[in-house]
C-alpha positions in Angstrom: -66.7 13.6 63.4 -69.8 15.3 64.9 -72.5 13.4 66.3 -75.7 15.7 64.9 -78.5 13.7 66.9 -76.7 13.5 70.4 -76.8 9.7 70.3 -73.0 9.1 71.3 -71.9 10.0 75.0 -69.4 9.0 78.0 -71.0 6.4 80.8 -72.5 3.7 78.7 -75.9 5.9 78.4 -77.4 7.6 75.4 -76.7 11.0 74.6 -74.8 10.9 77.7 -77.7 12.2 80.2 -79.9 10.2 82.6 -82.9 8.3 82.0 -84.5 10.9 83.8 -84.0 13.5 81.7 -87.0 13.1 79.4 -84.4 13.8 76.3 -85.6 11.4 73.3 -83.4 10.1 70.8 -83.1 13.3 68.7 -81.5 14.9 71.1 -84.0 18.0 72.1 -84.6 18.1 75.7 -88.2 17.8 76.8 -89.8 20.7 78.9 -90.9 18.7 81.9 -93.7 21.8 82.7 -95.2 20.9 79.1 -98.7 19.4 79.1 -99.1 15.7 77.9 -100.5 14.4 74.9 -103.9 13.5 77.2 -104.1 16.7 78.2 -103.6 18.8 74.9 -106.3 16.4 73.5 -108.7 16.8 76.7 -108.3 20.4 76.1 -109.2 20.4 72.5 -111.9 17.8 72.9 -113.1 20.8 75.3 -112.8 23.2 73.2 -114.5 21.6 70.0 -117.6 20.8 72.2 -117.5 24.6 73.2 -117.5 25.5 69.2 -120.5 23.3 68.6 -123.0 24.3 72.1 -121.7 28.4 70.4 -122.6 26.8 67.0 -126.0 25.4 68.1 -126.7 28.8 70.4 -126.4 30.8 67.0 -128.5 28.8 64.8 -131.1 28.6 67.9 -130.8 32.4 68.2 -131.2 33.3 64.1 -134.2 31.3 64.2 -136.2 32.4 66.9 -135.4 35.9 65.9 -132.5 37.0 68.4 -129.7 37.3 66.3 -130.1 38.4 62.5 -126.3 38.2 61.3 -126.2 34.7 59.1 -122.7 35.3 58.5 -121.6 35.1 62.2 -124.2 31.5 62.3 -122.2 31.0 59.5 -119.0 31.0 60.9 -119.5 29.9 63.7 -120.8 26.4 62.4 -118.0 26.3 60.2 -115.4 26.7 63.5 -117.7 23.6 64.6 -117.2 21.5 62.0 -113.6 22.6 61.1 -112.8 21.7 65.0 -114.7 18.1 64.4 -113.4 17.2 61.3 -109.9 17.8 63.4 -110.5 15.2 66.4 -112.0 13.1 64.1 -108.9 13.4 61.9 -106.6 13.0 65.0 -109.1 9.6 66.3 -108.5 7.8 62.5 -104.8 8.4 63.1 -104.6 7.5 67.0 -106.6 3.8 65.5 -104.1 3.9 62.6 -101.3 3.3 64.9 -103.0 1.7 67.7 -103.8 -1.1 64.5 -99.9 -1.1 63.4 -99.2 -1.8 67.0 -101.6 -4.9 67.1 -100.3 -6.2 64.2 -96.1 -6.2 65.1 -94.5 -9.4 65.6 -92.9 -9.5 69.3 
């Protein structure tokens, strides 16, 4: 029998490799170069705020006469609120779990 989720291995440790090995119970190693969760969310909290100031610069611009393309506002308040709608997505599920946490019996 095959062991398809690497749990089973030699020295009393799981999956047979060291705690120090970052490899989570699936089996899949973990690139230790990879960024963190903190960091991937800094970088897209960045990134939305970058899509709104862009979003804010366009309208600004169609109004006082500089730009005259209401698609590109357009789309680019749409990238804005598409990227907002995201974090706020990923903030009700970050509570979700935080709240599921609070609420398990130790």
């Amino acid at each position: 029998m095959t062991d398809p989720l690497g749990l089973i291995g030699g020295g009393g440790q799981i999956g047979g490799a060291s705690r120090l090995d970052r490899t989570p119970a699936g089996g899949v190693p973990v690139d230790p170069n990879a960024p963190s969760f903190k960091d991937l969310l800094l970088k897209n909290i960045d990134e939305a705020n970058k899509l709104q100031k862009d979003a804010a610069a366009a309208i600004e611009d169609l109004a006082s006469g500089k730009r005259s393309d209401l698609e590109g506002v357009m789309l680019a308040q749409g990238k804005a609120d598409l990227a907002f709608k995201m974090l706020q997505g990923v903030r009700n599920q970050m509570l979700r779990a935080y709240e599921d946490i609070q609420q398990m019996r130790v």
